[in-house]
N, C-alpha and C positions, 0 to 999 in steps of 0.2 A: 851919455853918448850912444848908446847900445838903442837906446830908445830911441833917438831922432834916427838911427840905421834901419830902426822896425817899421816905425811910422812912410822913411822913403822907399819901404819895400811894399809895404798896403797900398802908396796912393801908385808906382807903378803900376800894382796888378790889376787895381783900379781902372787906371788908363789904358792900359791893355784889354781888360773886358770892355770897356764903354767900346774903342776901337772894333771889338769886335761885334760888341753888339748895334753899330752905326755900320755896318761891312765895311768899311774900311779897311783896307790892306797895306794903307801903307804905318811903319814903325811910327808911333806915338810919341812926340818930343818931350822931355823928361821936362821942360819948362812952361810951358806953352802948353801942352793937354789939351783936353776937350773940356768944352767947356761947360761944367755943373751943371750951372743953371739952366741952359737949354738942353738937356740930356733932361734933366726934371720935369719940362715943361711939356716935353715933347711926351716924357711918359705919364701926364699927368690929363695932356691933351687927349691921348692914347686911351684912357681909362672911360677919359668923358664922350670917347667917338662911341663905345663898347655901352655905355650907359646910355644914351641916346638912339641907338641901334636896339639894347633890348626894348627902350620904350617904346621905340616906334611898331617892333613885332609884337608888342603884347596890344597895343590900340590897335593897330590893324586885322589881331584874332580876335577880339572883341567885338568888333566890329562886322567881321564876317568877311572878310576883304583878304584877298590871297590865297593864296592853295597851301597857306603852313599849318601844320599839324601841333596840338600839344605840347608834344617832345620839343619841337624845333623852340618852342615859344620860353617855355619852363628852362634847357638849355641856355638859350641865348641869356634870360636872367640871370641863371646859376653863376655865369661868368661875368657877369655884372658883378653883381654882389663878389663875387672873390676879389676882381681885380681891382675894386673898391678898398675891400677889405685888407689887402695887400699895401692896396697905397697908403694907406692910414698906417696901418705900422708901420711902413716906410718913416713917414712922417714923425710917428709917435719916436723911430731912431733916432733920425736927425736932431729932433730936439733935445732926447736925453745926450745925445753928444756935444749939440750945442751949450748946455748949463755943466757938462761933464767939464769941458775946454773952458768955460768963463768963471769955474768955482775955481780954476788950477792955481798955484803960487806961483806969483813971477819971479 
């Protein structure tokens, strides 16, 4: 019993961060929430704007095209690569959660 009180206390604080990281202001309904999967999609969409953005600065300093410097170029990838790398452990959680919950006894 202790444990389904822990678990309904992670997925509130859960739905309180998403709320607030969608700015959101108004109180998060304890049934209803936000919803996952577009909270994922959106940060996943997020990752691929950030990756497309650095390609297009590193073809266009190749290029010779733009007034961006180096830094700006090398930057912009840096954070590619992170928030790539970011999302992959994300991922790589999920799923060890995923087989964590379907190996459980019922």
């Amino acid at each position: 019993m202790n444990t389904n009180m822990n678990i309904d206390q992670v997925l509130a604080q859960m739905r309180v961060m998403s709320a607030k990281a969608t700015n959101q202001t108004e109180e998060v309904p304890g049934s209803g929430g936000a919803d996952f999967g577009a909270l994922l999609k959106q940060s996943i969409d997020k990752v691929n704007d950030i990756q497309q953005e650095a390609s297009a600065m590193r073809a266009s300093f190749e290029k010779g095209e733009g007034d961006m410097d180096l830094a700006q170029v090398m930057v912009a990838a840096q954070k590619s690569s992170l928030s790539f790398e970011a999302m992959v452990q994300v991922r790589n959680k999920l799923i060890e959660a995923y087989k964590d919950v379907m190996n459980m006894p019922i």
